[in-house]
C-alpha positions as CSV (number, residue, x, y, z in Angstrom):
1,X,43.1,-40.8,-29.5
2,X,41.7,-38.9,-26.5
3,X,39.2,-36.2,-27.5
4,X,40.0,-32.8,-26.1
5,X,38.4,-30.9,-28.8
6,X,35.1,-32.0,-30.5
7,X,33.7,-30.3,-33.9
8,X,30.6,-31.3,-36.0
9,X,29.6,-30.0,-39.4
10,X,25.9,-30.7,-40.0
11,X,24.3,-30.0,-43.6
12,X,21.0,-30.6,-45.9
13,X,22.8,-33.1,-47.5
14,X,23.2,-36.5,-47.3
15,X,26.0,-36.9,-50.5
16,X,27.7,-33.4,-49.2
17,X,28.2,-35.0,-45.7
18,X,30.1,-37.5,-47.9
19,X,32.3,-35.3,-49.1
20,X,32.4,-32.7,-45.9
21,X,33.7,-36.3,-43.8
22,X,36.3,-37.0,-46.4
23,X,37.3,-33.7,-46.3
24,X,37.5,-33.1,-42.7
25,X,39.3,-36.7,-42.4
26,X,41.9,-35.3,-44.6
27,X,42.3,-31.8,-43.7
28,X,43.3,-32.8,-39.7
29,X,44.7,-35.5,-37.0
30,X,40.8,-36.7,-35.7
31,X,39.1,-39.4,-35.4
32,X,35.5,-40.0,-37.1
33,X,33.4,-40.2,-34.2
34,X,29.6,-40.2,-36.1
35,X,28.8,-39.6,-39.6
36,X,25.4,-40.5,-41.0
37,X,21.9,-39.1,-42.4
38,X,19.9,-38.0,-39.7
39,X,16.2,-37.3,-39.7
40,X,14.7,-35.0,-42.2
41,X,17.1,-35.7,-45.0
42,X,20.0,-33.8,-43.5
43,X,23.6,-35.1,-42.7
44,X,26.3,-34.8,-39.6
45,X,29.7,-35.5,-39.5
46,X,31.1,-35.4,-35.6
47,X,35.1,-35.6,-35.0
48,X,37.2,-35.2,-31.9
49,X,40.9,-34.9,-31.7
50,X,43.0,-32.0,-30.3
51,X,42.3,-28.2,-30.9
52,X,44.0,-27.3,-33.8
53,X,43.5,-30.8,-35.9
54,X,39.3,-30.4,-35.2
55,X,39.6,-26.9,-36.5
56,X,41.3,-27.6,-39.4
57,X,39.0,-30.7,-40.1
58,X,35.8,-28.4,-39.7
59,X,37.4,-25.4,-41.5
60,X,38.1,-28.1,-44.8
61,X,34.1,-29.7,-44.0
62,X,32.8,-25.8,-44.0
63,X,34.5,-25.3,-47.2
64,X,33.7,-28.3,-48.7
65,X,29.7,-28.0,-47.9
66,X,28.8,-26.1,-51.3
67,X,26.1,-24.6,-49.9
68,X,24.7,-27.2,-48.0
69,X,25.9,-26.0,-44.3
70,X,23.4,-25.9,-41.4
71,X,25.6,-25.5,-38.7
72,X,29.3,-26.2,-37.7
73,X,30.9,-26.1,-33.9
74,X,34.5,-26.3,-32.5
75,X,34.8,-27.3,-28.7
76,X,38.1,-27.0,-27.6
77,X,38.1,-28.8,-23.9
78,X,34.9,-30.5,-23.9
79,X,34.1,-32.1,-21.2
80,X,34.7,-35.8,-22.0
81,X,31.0,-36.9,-20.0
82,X,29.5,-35.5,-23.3
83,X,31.7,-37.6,-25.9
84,X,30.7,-40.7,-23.5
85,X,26.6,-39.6,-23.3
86,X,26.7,-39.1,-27.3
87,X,24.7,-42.4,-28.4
88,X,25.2,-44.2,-25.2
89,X,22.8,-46.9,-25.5
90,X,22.5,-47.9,-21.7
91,X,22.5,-44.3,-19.7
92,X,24.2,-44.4,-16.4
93,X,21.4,-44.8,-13.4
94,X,19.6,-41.8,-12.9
95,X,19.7,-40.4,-8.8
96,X,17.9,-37.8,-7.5
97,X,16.4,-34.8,-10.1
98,X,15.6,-35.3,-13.8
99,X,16.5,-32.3,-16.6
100,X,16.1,-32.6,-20.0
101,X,17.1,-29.9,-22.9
102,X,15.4,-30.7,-26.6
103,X,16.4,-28.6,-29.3
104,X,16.0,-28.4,-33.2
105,X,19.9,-28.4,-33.1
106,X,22.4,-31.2,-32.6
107,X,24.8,-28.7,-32.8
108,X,23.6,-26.7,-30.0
109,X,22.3,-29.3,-28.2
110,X,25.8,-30.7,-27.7
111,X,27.0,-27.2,-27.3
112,X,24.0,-26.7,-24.2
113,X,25.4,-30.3,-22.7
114,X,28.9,-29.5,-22.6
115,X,27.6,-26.2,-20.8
116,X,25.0,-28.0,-18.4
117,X,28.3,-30.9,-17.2
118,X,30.6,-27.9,-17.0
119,X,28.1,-25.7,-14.8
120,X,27.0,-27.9,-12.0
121,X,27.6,-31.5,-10.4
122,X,25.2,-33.6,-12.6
123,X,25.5,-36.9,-14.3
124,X,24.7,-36.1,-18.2
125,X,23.0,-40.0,-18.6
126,X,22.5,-39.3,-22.7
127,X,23.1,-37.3,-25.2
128,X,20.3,-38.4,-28.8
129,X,21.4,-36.9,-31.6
130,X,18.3,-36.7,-34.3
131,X,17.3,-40.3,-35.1
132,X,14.1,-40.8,-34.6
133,X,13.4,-37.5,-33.9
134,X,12.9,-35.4,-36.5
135,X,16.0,-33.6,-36.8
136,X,15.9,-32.5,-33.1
137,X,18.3,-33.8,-30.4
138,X,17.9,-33.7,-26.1
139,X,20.2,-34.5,-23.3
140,X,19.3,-36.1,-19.8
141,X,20.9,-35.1,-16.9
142,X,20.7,-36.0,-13.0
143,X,21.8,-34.9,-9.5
144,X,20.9,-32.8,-6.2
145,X,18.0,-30.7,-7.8
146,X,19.7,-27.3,-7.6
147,X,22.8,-28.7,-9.6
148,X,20.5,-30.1,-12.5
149,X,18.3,-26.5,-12.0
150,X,21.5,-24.9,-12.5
151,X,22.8,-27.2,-15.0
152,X,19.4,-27.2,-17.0
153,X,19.7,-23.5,-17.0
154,X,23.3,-22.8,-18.5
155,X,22.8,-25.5,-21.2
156,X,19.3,-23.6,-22.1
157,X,20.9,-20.2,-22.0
158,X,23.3,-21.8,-25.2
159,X,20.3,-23.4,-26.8
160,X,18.3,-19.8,-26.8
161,X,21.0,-18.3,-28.1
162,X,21.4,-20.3,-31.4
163,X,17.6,-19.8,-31.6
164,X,17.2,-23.5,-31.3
165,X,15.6,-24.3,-27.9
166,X,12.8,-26.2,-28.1
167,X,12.5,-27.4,-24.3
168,X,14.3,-27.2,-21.2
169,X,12.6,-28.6,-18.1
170,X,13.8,-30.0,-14.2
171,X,11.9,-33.0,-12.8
172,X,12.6,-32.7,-9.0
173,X,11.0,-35.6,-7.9
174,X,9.7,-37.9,-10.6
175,X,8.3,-40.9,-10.7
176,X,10.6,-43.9,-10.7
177,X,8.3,-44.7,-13.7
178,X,9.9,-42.0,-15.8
179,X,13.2,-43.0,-15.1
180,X,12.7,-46.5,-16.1
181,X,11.8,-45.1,-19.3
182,X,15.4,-43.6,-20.1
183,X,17.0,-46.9,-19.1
């Protein structure tokens, strides 16, 4: 199935995001992309499919949260760089400028990534999504350093606005050291 649209319920917790995935599985034509506990006891459930199946999926998790929603997203065209970044365990190899975005949300952080590939020509190289992390998630992007300043910049304009943004920062020439370390 080829992900145009991407939704995500995330919630406090972990048996909820049980029943929010069997719910969402049920409710639309998607396909379970991630669904597990993340750091500090809270759950996510991630699906991609077309428009109308991921909002009905995330319409059916919302209602079946009991309480327990922290956040919820619908993307309709996502760009599909960000469904390939999302857990990729070898990022592609980083050229020219570094950004990063952190925030305390996944849900805006994949929001702000979708953003950042959309507004400029930049390789997003990884999307981590709270494990390990203490609930937050970042993205690393390269390219030419105005297109990652640019990039950087609409994807921490959608961070800010969910009141989530923890850090958003542009490397223009760093070490080969520091790269190293994303690989």
């Amino acid at each position: 199935m080829n992900e145009k649209s991407l939704g995500l319920v995330e919630l406090t917790s972990i048996a909820a995001g049980f029943q929010c995935a069997d719910a969402m599985l049920k409710a639309g034509r998607v396909r379970l992309l991630l669904s597990r506990s993340i750091c500090s006891g809270k759950y996510m459930v991630l699906i991609g499919g077309d428009t109308a199946g991921v909002q009905a999926a995330v319409t059916a998790g919302e209602e079946a949260a009991a309480g327990c929603l922290i956040d919820r997203f619908v993307i309709p065209n996502i760009h599909p760089d960000v469904v390939a970044a999302i857990g990729r365990a070898v990022p592609a190899p980083p050229e020219g400028a570094l950004g990063i975005l952190e925030a305390f949300s996944i849900a805006s952080l994949i929001q702000a990534a979708d953003a950042a590939v959309k507004a400029a020509d930049i390789t997003l190289l990884e999307v981590r999504l709270a494990m390990a992390l203490g609930g937050k998630a970042f993205a690393t992007l390269t390219g030419s350093v105005g297109a990652v300043q640019t990039a950087v910049g609409a994807g921490r304009r959608v961070i800010e606005e969910a009141g989530a943004l923890v850090n958003a920062v542009v490397l223009s020439r760093p070490h080969p050291d520091v790269y190293r370390e994303l690989i």
